[in-house]
C-alpha positions in Angstrom: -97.6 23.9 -64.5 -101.3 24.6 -64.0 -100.1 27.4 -61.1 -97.5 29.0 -63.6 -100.1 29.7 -66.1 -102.9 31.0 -63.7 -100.1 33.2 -62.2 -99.2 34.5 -65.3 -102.8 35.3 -66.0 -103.0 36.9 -63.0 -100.0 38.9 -63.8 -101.8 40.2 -66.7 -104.6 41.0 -65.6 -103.2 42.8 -62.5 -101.1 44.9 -64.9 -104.2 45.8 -67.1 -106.5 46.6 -64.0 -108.9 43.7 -65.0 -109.1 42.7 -61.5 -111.3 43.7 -59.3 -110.9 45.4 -55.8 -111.0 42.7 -53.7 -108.6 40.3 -56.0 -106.1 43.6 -56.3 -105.8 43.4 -52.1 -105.2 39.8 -52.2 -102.5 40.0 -55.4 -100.7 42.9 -53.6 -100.8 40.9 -50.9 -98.9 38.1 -52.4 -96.5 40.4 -54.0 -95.5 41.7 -50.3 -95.0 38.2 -49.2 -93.3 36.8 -51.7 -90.4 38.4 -53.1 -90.2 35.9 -56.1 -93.9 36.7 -57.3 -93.2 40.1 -57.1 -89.9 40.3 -59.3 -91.7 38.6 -61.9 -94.7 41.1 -61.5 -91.4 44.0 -62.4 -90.1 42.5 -64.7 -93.6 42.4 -66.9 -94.2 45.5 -65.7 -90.7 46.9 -66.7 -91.0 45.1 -70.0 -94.0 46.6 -71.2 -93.0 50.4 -69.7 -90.1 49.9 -72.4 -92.6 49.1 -75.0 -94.3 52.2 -74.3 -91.0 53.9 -74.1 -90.2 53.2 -77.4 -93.9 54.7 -79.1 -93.8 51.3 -80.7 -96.1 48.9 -78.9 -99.1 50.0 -81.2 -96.8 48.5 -84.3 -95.2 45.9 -82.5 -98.7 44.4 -81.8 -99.6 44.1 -85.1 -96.5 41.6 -85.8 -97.1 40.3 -83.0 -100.7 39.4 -84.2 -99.1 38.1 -87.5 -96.8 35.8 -85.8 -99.7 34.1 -83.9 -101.7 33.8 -87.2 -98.3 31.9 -88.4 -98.1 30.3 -85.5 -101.8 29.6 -85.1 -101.8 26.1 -87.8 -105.1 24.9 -89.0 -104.1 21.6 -86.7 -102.9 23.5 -83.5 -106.5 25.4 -84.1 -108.8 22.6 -84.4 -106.9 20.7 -81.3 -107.1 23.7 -79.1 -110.9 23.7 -79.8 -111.3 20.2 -78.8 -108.7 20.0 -76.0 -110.0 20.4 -72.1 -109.8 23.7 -70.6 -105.6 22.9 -69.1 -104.8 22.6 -72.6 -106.6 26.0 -73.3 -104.3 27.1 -70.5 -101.4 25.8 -72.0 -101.4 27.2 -75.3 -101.9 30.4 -73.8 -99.0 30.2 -71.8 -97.5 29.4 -74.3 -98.4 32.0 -76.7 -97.5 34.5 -73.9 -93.9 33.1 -73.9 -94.1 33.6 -78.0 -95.4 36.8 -77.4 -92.8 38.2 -74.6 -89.7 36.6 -76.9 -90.6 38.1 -80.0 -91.3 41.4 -78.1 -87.6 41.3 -76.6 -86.2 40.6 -79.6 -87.9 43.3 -81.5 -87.1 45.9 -78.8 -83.5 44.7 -78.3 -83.0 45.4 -81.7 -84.8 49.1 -81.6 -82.9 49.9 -78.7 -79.2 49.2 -80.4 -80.5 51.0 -83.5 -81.4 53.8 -81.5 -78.0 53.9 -79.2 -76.2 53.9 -83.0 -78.0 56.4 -84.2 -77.7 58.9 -81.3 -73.6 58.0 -80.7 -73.3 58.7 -84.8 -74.9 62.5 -84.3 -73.0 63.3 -81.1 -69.9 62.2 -82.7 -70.5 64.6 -86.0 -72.1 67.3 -83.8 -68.8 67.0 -81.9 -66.8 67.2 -84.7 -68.0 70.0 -86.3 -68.0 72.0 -83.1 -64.2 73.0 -83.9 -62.6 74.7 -87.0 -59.2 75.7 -87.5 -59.2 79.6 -88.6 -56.4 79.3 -91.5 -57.4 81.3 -93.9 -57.2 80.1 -97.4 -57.5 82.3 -100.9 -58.9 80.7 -103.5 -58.3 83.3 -106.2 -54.8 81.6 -107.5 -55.1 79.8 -110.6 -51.5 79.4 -111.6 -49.9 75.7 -111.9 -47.7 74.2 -109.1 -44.6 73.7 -111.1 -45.1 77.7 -112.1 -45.7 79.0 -108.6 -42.6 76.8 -106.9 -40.4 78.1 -110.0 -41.4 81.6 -109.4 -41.0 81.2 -105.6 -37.3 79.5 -105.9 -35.9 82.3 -108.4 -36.5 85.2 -106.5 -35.9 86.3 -102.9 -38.4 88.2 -102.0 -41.9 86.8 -101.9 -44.0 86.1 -105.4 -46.6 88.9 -105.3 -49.2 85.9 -105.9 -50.5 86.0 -102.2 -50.1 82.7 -101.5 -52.9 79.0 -101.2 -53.6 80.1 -97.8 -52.0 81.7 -94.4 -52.5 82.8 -91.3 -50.9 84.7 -88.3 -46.9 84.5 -86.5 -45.4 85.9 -84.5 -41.7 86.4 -82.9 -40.6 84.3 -80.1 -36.8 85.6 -80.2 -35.3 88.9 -81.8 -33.2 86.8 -84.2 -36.1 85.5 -86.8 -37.8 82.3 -85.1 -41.6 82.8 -85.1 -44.2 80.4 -83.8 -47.7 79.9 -86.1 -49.8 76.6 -86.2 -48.8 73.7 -87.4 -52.2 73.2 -89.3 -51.6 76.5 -90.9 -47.6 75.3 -92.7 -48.7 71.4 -92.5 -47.5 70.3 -96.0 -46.4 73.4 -97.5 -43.7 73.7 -100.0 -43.2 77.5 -99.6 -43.6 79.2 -96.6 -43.4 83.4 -96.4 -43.7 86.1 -93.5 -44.7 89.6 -94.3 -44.6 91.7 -91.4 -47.1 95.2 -91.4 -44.1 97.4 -93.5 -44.6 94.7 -96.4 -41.4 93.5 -95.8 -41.8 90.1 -97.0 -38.9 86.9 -95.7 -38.9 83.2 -96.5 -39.1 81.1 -93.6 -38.6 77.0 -93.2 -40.4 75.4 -90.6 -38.1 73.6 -88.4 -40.1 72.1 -85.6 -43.5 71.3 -85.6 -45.6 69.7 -82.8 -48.9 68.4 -84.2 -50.3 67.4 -80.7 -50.6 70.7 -79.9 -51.0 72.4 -83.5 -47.6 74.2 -82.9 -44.8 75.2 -85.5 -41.7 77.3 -85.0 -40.3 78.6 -88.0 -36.9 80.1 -88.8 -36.4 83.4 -91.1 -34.0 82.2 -93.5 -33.4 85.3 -95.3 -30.1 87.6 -95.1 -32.1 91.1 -95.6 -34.2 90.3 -91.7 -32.9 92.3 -89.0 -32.9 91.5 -85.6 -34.2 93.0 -83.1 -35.1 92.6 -79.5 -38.4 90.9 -78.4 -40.5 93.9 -76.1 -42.8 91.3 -74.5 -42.4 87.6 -72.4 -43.9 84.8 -72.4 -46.0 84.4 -69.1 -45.8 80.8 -68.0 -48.8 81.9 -65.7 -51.8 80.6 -65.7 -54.2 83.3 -66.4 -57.1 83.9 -64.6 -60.9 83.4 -65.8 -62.5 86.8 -66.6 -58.9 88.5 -67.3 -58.8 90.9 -70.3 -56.7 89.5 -72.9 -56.2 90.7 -76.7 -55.0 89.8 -80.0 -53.4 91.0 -83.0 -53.6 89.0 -86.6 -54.2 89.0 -90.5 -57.5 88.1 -91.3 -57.1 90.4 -94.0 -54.0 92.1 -95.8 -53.5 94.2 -92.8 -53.4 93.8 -88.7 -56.5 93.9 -86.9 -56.9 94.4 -83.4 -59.6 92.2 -81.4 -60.2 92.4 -77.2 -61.4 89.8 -75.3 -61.2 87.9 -72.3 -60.6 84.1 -70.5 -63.7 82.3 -70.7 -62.3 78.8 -69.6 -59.0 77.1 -68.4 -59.5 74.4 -70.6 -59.7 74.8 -74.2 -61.8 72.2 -76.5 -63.3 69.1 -75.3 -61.5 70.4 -72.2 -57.8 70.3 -73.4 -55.7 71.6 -70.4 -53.2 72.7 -72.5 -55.2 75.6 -74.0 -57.5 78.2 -73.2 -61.2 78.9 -73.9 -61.7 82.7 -74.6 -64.5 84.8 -75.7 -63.0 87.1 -78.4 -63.6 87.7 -82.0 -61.4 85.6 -84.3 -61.6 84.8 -88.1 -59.9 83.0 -91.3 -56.3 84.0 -90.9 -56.2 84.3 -87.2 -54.5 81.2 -86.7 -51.3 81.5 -85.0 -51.8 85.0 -83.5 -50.7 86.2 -79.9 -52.9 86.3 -77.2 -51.6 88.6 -75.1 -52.8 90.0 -71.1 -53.0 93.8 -69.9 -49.2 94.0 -69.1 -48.6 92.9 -73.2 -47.0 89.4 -72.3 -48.1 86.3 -73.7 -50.1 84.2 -72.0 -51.3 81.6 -75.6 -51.6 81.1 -79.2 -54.9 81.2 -81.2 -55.6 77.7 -82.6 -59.4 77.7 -83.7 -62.9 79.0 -82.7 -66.1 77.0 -81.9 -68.7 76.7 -84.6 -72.0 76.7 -83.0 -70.9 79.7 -80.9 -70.0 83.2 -82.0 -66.9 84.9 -80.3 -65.8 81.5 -78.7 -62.2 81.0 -79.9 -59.7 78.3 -78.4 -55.6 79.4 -77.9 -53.0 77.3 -76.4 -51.2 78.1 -73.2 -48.1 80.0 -73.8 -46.7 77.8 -71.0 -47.0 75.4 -73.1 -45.4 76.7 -76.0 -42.2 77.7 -73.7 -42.2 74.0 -72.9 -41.7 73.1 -77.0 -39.1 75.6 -76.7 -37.3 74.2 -73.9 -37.5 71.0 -75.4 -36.1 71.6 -78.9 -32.7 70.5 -80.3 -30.0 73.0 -78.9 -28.5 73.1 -82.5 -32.2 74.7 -83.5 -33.0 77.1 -80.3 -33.4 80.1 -80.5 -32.1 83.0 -78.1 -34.2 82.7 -74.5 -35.4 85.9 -74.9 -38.7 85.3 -73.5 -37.9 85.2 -69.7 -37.2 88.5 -69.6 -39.8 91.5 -68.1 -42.4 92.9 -70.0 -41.4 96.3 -72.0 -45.0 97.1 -72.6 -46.1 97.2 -69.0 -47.4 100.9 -67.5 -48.1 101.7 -72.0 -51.9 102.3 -72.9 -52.8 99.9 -75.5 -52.6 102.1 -78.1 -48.8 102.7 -77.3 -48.8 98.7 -76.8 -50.2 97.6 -80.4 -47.5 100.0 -82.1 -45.0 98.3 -80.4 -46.1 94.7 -81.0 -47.0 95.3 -84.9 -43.4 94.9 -85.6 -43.2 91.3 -84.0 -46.5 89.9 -85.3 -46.6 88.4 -89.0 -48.5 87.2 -92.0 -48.1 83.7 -92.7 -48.3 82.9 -96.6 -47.8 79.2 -97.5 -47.7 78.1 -100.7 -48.4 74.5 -102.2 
């Protein structure tokens, strides 16, 4: 017992550098030789390089100094002052052990404060790193009942412009569109207006949230068909590779050129794409479409803390959904077919594709 307390002391002061050359030589000496002195030497060591860590051990000493004034009884003081000098020994030990407990527990609980704190702000900073880009009008003030009324008595769309929309566009000549699903998710109208203000009700009839995809149907007799001038390239596109897009952030098309940043989309999705390229409120569902004028995703969403960082899924992916929907619901696999805009300039290319892209209204 007497050894444990003069090596503990020792310890100490070999930590502090109260020793003096000559004792230093002989401790290190001992720590070389035996392997259990010198783990305990670490571990004191490691204990109070946490303390310091932590830009605490200033406070922590001054509850620590409270606790041995608790601990520190008029009886245990007036004993220690008539005890021998091993009992001196003894309490001090023993006010080491106090000290080194109260320590660990004060630290363990810093420490798990600290780890909560930082997981709760990576969580939200993660969190907010993604935003859909639906876009969502705010200038209707007419009741529900009155809008769904208005909607079901006519067939053409209301000329109120809708709760919100976003961006469609044909993946068959016969009226079957693809959008987001986070742009129709509980809708209870749904319009497309292509660029002639031609304007169609549509019903959503297969959604696939995992993916923020819906396909919607034209369910309108006065839609014509036509045939689809693009394909869908199953493909995976190259990083660097120019790409393009063409949406409705506003009441007309707009035209915005970018390129592949990533192949994985956000929080490294392999089903999408990361590209550099200008995107805003309304964009969501637009084409993303290469050089040749096929496409290769769909725009989803855009990063927050980045400007001109927007996220589209893989249109490989979408032609999977396709594949994979009811064969009552299908639409004509028209998107296997070559590229009709290939060898066109892009003007030549847009005036082409502004006939296939759409304005998605929703109404709620």
């Amino acid at each position: 017992m007497k050894e444990e307390m003069s090596l503990l002391r020792d310890i100490e002061r070999y930590l502090e550098g109260e020793m003096s050359e000559q004792e230093k030589t002989a401790f290190e000496e001992l720590r070389r030789t035996n392997p259990l002195i010198n783990k305990q030497v670490e571990e004191h060591q490691l204990f109070l390089l946490h303390l310091g860590n932590y830009g605490q051990r200033q406070q922590l000493q001054a509850k620590l100094n409270r606790i041995h004034q608790q601990l520190d009884m008029p009886a245990l003081r007036q004993q220690a002052q008539e005890s021998n000098q091993a009992a001196k020994r003894l309490s001090i030990r023993r006010r080491t052990i106090t000290n080194l407990a109260a320590a660990a527990c004060i630290a363990l609980v810093t420490s798990l404060s600290t780890i909560a704190v930082i997981q709760n702000v990576t969580r939200n900073k993660s969190t907010a790193q993604y935003e859909d880009v639906r876009r969502v009008l705010n200038n209707i003030q007419r009741s529900q009942n009155a809008l769904i009324n208005d909607i079901n008595s006519k067939s053409k769309a209301p000329l109120n412009p809708g709760t919100y929309g976003g961006t469609g566009f044909a993946v068959s000549g016969n009226g079957y569109i693809v959008t987001n699903y986070h742009v129709v998710a509980g809708a209870d109208s749904v319009y497309v207006q292509n660029t002639k203000g031609e304007a169609f009700k549509a019903v959503s009839i297969f959604e696939d949230i995992s993916s923020d995809l819906a396909i919607l149907k034209i369910a309108d007799s006065t839609f014509k068909s036509q045939p689809l001038p693009y394909a869908l390239k199953p493909q995976s596109v190259k990083i660097g590779e120019e790409v393009f897009t063409m949406g409705f952030p506003r009441d007309e098309i707009v035209y915005g050129k970018g390129y592949i940043s990533a192949k994985t989309g956000f929080n490294g999705d392999t089903t999408a794409y990361q590209v550099s390229i200008p995107v805003n409120p309304g964009n969501s569902g637009a084409p993303l479409l290469d050089s040749k004028g096929d496409v290769v995703g769909i725009v989803t969403g855009k990063q927050t803390t980045s400007d001109g960082i927007a996220f589209a899924v893989k249109s490989a992916h979408l032609k999977h959904l396709l594949d994979e929907m009811p064969k009552d619901k299908q639409p004509r696999k028209e998107w296997n077919h070559k590229s009709h805009l290939d060898g066109m300039n892009r003007v030549d290319q847009i005036k082409k594709l502004e006939d296939f892209v759409y304005m998605v209204k929703v109404y709620n």
